[in-house]
mmCIF file of the C-alpha atoms, coordinates in Angstrom:
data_MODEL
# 
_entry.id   MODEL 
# 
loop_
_atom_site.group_PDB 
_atom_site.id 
_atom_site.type_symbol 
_atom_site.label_atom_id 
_atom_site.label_alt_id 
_atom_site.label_comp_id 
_atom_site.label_asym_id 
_atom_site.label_entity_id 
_atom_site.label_seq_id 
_atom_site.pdbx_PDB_ins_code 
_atom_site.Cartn_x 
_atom_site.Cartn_y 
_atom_site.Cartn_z 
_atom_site.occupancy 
_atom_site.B_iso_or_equiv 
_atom_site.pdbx_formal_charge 
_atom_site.auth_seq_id 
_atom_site.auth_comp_id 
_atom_site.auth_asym_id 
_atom_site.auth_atom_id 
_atom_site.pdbx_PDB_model_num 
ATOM 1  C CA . UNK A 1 1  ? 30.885 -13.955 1.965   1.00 0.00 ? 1  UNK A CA 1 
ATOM 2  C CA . UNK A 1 2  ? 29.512 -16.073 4.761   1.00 0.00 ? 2  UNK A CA 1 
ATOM 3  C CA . UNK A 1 3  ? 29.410 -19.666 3.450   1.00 0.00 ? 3  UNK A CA 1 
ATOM 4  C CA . UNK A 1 4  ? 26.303 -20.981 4.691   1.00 0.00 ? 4  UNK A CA 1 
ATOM 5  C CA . UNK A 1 5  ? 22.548 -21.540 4.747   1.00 0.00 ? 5  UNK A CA 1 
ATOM 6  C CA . UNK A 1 6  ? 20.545 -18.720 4.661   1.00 0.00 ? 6  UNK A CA 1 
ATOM 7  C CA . UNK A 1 7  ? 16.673 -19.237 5.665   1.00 0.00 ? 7  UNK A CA 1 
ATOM 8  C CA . UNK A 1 8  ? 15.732 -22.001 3.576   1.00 0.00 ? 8  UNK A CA 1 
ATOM 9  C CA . UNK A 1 9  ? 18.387 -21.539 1.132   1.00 0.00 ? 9  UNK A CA 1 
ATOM 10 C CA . UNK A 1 10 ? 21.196 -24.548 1.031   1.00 0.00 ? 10 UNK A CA 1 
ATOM 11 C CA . UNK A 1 11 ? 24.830 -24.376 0.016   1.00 0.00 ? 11 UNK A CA 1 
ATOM 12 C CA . UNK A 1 12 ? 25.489 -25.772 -3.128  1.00 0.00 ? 12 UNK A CA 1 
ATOM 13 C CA . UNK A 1 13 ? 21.882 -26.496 -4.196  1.00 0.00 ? 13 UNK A CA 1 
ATOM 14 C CA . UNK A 1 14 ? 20.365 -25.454 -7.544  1.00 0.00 ? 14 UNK A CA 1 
ATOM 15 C CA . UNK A 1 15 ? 17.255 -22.864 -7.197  1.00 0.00 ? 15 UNK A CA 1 
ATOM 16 C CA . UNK A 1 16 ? 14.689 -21.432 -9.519  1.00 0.00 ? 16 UNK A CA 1 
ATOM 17 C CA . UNK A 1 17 ? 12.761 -17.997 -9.330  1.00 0.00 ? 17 UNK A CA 1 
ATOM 18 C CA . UNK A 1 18 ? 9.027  -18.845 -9.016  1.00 0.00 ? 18 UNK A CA 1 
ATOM 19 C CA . UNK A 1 19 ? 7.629  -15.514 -8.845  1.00 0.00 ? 19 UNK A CA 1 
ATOM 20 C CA . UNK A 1 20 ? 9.246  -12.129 -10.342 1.00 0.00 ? 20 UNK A CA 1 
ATOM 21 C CA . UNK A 1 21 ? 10.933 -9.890  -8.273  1.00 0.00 ? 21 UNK A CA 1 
ATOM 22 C CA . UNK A 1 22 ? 13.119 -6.905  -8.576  1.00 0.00 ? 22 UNK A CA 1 
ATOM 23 C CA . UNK A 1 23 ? 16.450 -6.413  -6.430  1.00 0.00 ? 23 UNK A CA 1 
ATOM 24 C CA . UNK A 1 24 ? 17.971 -3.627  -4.896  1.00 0.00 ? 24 UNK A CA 1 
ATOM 25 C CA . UNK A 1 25 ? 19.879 -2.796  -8.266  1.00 0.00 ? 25 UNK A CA 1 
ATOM 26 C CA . UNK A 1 26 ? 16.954 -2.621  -10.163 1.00 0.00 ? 26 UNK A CA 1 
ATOM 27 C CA . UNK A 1 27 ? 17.810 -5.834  -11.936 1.00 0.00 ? 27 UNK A CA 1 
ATOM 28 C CA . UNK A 1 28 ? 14.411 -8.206  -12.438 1.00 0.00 ? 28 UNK A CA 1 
ATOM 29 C CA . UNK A 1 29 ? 14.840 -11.693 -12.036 1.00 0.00 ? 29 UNK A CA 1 
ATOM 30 C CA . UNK A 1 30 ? 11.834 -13.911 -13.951 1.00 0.00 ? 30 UNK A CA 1 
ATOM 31 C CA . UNK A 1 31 ? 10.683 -16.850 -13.032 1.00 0.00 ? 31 UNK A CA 1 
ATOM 32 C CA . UNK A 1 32 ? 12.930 -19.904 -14.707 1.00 0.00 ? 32 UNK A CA 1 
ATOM 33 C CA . UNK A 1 33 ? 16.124 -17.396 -13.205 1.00 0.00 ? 33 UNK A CA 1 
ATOM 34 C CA . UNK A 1 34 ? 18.353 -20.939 -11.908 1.00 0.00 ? 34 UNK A CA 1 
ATOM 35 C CA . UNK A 1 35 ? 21.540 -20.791 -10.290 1.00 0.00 ? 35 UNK A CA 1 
ATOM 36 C CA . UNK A 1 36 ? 23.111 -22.218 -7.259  1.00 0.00 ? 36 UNK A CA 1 
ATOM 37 C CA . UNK A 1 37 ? 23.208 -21.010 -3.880  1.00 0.00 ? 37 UNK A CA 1 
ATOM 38 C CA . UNK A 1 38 ? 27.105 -20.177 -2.364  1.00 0.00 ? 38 UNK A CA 1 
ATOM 39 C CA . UNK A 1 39 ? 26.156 -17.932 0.958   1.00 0.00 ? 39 UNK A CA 1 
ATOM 40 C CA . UNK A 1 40 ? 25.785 -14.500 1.913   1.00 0.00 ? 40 UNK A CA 1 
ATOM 41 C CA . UNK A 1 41 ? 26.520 -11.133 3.757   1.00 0.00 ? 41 UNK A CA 1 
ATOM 42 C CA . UNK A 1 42 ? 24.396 -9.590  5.749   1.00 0.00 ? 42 UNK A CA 1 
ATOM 43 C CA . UNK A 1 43 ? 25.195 -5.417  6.305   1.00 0.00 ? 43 UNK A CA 1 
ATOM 44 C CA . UNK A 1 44 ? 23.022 -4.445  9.520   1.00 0.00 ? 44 UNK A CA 1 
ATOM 45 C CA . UNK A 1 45 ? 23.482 -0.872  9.232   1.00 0.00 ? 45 UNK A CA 1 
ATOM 46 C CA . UNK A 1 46 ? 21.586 -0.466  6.455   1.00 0.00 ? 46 UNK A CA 1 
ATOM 47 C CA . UNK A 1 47 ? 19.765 -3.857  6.514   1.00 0.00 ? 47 UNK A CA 1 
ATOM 48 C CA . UNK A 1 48 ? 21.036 -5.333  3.675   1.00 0.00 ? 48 UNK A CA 1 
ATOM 49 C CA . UNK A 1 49 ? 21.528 -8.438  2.572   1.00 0.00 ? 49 UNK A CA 1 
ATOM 50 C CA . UNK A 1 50 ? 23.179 -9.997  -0.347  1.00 0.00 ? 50 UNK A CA 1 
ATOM 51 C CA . UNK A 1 51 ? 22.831 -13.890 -1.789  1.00 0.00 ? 51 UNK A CA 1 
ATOM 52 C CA . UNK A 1 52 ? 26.021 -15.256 -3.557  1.00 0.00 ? 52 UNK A CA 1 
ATOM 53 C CA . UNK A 1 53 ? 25.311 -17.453 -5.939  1.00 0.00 ? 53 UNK A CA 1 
ATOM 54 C CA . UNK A 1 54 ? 26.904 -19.463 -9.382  1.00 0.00 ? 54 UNK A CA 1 
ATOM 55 C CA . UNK A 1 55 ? 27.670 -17.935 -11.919 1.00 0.00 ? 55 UNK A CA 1 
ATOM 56 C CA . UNK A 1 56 ? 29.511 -15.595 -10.243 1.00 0.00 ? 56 UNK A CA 1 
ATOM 57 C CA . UNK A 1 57 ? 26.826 -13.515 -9.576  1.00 0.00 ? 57 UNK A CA 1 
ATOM 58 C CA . UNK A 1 58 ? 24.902 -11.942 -6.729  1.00 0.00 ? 58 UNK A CA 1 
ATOM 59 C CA . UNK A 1 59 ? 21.476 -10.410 -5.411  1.00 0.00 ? 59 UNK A CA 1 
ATOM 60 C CA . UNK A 1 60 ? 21.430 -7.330  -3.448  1.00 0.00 ? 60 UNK A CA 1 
ATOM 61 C CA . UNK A 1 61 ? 18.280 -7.164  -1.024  1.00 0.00 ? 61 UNK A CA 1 
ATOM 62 C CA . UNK A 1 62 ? 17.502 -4.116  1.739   1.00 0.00 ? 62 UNK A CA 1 
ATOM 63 C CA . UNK A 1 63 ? 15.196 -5.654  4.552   1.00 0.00 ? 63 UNK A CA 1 
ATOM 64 C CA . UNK A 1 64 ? 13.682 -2.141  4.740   1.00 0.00 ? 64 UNK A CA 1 
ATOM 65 C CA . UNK A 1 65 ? 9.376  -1.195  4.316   1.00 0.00 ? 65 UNK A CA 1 
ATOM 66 C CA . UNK A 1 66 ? 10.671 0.744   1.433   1.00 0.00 ? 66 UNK A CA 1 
ATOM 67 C CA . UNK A 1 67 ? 12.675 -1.611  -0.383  1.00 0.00 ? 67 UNK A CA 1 
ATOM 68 C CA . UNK A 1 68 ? 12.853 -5.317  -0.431  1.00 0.00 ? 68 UNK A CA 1 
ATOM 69 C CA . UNK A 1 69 ? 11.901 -6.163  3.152   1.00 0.00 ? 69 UNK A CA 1 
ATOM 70 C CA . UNK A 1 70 ? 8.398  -8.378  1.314   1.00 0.00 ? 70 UNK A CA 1 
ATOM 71 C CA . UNK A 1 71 ? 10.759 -10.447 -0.522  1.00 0.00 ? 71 UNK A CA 1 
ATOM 72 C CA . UNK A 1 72 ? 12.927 -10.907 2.159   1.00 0.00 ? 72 UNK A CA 1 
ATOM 73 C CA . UNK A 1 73 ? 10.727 -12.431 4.813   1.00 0.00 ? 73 UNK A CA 1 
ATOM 74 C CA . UNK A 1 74 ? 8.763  -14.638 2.055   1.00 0.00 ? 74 UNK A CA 1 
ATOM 75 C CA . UNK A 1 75 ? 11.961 -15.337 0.222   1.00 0.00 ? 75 UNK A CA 1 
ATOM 76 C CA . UNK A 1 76 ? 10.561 -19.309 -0.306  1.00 0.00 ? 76 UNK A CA 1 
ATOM 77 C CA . UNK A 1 77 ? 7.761  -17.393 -2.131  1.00 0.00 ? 77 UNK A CA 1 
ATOM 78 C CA . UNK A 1 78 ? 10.197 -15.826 -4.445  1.00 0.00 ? 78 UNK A CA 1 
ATOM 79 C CA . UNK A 1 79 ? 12.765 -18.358 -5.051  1.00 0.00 ? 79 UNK A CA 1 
ATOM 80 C CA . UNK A 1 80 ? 12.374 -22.793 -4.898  1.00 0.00 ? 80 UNK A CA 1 
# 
């Protein structure tokens, strides 16, 4: 895990999910979803990305056209 900023997503700082989306995993998150923000990994050979954050949980994202690549490039949209 790299710990820092990702986009407009700060270390430490509490977010909320503002509009539903669904992750790599299949797992939904609704809006109200809070946690905090604790850093990333990025995996360029597949273009994936995955968001580290409290409690000890994580979101797996694939910047690809068939996957999560409209939720990655909007993620403010997504997540406040």
């Amino acid at each position: 895990m790299i710990p820092e900023n990702y986009g407009h997503l700060i270390v430490g700082k509490s977010y909320v999910v503002t509009q539903e989306f669904t992750d790599y995993d299949g797992l939904r998150h609704s809006p109200g979803e809070t946690w905090t923000y604790l850093g990333y990994d990025s995996f360029f050979y597949d273009a994936g990305l995955t968001l580290y954050i409290s409690p000890g949980d994580s979101i797996r994202l694939q910047d690809a056209d068939l996957f999560q690549r409209h939720i990655v490039s909007r993620l403010e949209t997504y997540i406040g």
